[in-house]
ZASESE-560463 format. One record per atom (N, C-alpha, C): atom name; residue in one letter; x, y, z. Coordinates in nm, 4 decimals. Layout:
N
- CA  a  X  Y  Z .
...
***
This chain:
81
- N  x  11.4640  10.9009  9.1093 .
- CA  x  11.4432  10.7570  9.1079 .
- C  x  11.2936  10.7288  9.1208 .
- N  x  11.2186  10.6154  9.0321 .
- CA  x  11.1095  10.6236  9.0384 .
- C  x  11.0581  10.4932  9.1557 .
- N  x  10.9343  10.5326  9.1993 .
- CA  x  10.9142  10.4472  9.3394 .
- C  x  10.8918  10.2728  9.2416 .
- N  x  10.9493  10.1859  9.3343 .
- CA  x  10.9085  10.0726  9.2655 .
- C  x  10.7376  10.0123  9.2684 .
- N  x  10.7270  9.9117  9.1762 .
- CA  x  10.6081  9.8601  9.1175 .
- C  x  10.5650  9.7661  9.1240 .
- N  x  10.4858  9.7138  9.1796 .
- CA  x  10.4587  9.5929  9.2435 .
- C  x  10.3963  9.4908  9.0912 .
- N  x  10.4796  9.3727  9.1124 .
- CA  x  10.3579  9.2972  8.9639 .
- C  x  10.2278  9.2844  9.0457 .
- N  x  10.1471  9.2784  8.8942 .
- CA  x  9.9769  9.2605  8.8861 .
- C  x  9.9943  9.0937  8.8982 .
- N  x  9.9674  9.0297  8.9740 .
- CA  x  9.9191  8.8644  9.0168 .
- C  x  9.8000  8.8687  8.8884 .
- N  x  9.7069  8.9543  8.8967 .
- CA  x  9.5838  8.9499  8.8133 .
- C  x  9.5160  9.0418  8.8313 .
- N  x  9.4267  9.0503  8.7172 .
- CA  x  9.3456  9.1717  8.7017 .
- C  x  9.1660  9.1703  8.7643 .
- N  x  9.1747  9.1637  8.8802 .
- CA  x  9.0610  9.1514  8.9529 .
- C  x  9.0670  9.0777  9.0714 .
- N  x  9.0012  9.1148  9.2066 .
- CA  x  9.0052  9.0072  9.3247 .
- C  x  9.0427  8.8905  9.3264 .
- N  x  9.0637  8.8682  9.4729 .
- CA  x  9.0479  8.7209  9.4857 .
- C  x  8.9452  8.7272  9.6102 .
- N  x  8.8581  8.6218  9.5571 .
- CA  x  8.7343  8.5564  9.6513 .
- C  x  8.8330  8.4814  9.7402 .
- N  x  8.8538  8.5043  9.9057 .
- CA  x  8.8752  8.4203  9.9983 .
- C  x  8.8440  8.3721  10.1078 .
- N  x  8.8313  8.3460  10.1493 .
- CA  x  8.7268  8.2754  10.2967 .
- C  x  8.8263  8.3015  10.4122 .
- N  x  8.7808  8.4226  10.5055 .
- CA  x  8.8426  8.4502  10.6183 .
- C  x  8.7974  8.4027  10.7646 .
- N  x  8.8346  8.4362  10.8356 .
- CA  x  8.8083  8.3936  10.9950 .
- C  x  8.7776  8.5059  11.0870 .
- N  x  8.6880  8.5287  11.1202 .
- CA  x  8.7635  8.6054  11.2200 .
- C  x  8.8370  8.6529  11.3463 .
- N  x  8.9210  8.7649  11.3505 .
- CA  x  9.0139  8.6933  11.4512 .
- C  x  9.1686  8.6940  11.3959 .
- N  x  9.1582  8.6156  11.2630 .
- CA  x  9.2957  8.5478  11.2370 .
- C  x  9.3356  8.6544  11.1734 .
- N  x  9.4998  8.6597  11.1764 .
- CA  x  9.5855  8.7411  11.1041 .
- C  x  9.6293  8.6721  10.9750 .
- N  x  9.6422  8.7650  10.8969 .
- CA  x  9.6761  8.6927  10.7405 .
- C  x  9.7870  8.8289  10.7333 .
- N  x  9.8147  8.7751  10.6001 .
- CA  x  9.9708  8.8620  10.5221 .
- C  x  9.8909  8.8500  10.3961 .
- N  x  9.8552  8.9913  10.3381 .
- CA  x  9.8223  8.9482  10.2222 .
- C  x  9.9472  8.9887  10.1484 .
- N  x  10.0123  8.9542  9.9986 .
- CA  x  10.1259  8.9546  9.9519 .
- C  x  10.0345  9.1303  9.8659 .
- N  x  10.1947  9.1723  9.8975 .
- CA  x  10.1849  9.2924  9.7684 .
- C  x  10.2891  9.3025  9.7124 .
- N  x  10.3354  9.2641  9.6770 .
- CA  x  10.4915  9.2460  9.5699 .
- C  x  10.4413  9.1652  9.4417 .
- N  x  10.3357  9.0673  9.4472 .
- CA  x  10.2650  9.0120  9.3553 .
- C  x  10.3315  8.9059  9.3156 .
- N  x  10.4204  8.8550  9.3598 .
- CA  x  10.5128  8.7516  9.3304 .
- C  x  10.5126  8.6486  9.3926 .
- N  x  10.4148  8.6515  9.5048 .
- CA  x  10.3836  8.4899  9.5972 .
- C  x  10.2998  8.3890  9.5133 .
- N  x  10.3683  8.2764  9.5104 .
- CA  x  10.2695  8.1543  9.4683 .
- C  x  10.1516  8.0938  9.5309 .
- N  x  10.1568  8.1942  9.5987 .
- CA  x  10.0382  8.1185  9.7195 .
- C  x  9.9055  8.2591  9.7022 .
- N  x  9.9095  8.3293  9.6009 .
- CA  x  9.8162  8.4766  9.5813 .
- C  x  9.6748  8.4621  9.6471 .
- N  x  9.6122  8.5431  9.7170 .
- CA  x  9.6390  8.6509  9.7412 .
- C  x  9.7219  8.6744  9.8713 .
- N  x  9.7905  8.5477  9.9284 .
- CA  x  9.8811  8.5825  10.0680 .
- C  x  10.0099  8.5543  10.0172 .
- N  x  10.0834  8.5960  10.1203 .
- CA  x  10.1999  8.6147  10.0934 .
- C  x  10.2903  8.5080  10.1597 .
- N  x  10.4021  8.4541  10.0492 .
- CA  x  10.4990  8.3483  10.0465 .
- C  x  10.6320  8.3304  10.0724 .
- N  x  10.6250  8.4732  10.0908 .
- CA  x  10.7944  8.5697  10.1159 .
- C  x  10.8693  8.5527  10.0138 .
- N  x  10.8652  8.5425  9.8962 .
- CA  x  10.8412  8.5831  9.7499 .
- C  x  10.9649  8.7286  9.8137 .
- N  x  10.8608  8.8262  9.8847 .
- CA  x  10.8756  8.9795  9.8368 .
- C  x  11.0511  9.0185  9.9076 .
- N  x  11.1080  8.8837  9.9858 .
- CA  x  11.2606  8.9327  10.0636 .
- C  x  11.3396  8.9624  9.9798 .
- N  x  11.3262  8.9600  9.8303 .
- CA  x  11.4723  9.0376  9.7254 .
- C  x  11.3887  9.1018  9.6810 .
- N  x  11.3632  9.2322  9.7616 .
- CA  x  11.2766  9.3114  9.6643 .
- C  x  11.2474  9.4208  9.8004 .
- N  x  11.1623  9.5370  9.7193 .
- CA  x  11.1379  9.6429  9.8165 .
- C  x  10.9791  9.6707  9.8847 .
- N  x  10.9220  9.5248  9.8539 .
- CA  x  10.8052  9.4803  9.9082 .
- C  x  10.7900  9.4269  10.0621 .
- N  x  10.6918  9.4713  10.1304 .
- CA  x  10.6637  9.4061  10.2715 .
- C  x  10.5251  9.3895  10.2645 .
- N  x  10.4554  9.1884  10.3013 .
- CA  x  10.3362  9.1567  10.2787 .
- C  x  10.2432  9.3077  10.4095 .
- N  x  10.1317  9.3146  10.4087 .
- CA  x  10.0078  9.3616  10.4508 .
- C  x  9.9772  9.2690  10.5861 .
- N  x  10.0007  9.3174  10.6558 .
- CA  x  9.9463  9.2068  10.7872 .
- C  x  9.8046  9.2887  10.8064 .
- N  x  9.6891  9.2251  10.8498 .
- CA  x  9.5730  9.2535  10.8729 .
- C  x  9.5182  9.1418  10.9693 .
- N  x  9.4184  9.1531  11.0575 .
- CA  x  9.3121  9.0647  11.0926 .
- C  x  9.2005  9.0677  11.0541 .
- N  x  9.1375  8.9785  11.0435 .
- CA  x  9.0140  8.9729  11.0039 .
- C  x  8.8649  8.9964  11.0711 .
- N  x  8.8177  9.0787  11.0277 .
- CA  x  8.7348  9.1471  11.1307 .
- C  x  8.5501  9.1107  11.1439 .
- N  x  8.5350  8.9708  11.0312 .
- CA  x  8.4713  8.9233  11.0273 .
- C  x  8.4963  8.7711  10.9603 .
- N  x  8.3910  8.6892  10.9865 .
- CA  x  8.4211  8.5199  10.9163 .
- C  x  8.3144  8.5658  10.7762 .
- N  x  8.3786  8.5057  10.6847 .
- CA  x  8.3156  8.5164  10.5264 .
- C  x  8.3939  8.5670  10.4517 .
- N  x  8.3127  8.5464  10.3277 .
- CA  x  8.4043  8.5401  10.1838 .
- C  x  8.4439  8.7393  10.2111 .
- N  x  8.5677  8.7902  10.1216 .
- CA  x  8.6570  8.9000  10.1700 .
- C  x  8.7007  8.9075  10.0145 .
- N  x  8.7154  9.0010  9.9346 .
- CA  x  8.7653  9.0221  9.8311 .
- C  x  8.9080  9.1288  9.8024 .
- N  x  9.0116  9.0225  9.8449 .
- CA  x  9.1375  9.0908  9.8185 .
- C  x  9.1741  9.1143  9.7423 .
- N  x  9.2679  9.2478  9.7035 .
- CA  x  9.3186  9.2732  9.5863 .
- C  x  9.4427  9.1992  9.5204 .
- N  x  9.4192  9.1795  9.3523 .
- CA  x  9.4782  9.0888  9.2951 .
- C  x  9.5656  9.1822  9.2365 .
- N  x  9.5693  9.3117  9.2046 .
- CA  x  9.6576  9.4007  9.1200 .
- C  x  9.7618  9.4468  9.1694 .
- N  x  9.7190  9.4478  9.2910 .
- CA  x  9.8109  9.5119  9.3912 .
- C  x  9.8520  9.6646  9.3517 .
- N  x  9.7411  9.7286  9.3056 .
- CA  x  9.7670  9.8665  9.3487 .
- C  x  9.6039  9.9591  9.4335 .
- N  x  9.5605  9.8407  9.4437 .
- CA  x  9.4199  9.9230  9.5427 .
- C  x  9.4604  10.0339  9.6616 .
- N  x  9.4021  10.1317  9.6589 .
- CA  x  9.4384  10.2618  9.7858 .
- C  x  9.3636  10.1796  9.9097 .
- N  x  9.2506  10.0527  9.9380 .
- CA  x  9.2339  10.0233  10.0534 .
- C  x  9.3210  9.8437  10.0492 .
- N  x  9.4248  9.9030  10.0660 .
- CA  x  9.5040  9.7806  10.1048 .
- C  x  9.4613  9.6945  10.2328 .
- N  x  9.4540  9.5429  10.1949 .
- CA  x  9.4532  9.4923  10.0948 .
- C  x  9.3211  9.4371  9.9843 .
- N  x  9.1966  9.5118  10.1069 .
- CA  x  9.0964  9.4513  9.9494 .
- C  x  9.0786  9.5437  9.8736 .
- N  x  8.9892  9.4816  9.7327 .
- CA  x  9.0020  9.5090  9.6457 .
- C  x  8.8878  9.6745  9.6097 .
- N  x  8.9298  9.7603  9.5504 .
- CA  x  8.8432  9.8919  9.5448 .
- C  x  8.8212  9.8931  9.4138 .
- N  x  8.8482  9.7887  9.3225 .
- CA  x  8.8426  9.8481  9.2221 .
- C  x  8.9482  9.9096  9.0878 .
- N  x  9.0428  9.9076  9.1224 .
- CA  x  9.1433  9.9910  9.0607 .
- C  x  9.2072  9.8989  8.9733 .
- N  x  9.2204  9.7747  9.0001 .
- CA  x  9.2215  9.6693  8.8391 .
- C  x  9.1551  9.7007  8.7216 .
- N  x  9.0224  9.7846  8.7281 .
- CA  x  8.9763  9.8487  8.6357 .
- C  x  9.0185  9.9206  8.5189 .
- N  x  9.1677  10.0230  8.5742 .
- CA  x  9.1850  10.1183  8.5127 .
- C  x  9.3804  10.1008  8.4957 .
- N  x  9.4180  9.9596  8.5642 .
- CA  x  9.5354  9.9184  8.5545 .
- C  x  9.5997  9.8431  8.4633 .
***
């Protein structure tokens, strides 16, 4: 059985303005209307959002493809997706 696949929201970051301090959910199932956080979109499915805090205040570039290896910002890997 092959592992499931998260949809691509889009092919490159999202610029977002964090806090720091605050906890966010970023979505990785790619199916939240609310991109790059998560909408709970992912409960019929084999997705669970990314909980993180934010470890500084300023702009943060999360991943939009949802297959980056530093979940959840972005490394790059929309590149080659």
């Amino acid at each position: 059985m092959s592992e499931p696949v998260p949809n691509i929201a889009q092919k490159g970051p999202y610029a977002v303005e964090l806090e720091a301090g605050k906890v966010y959910f970023w979505c990785q199932c790619g199916n939240s209307k609310n991109q790059p956080f998560c909408d709970g979109s992912h409960k019929s499915g084999p997705f669970t959002p990314v909980k993180f805090t934010a470890e500084t205040t300023g702009t943060a570039y999360l991943c939009g493809c949802k297959h980056s290896g530093h979940k959840p910002f972005c490394d790059g890997t929309h590149k080659s997706v």
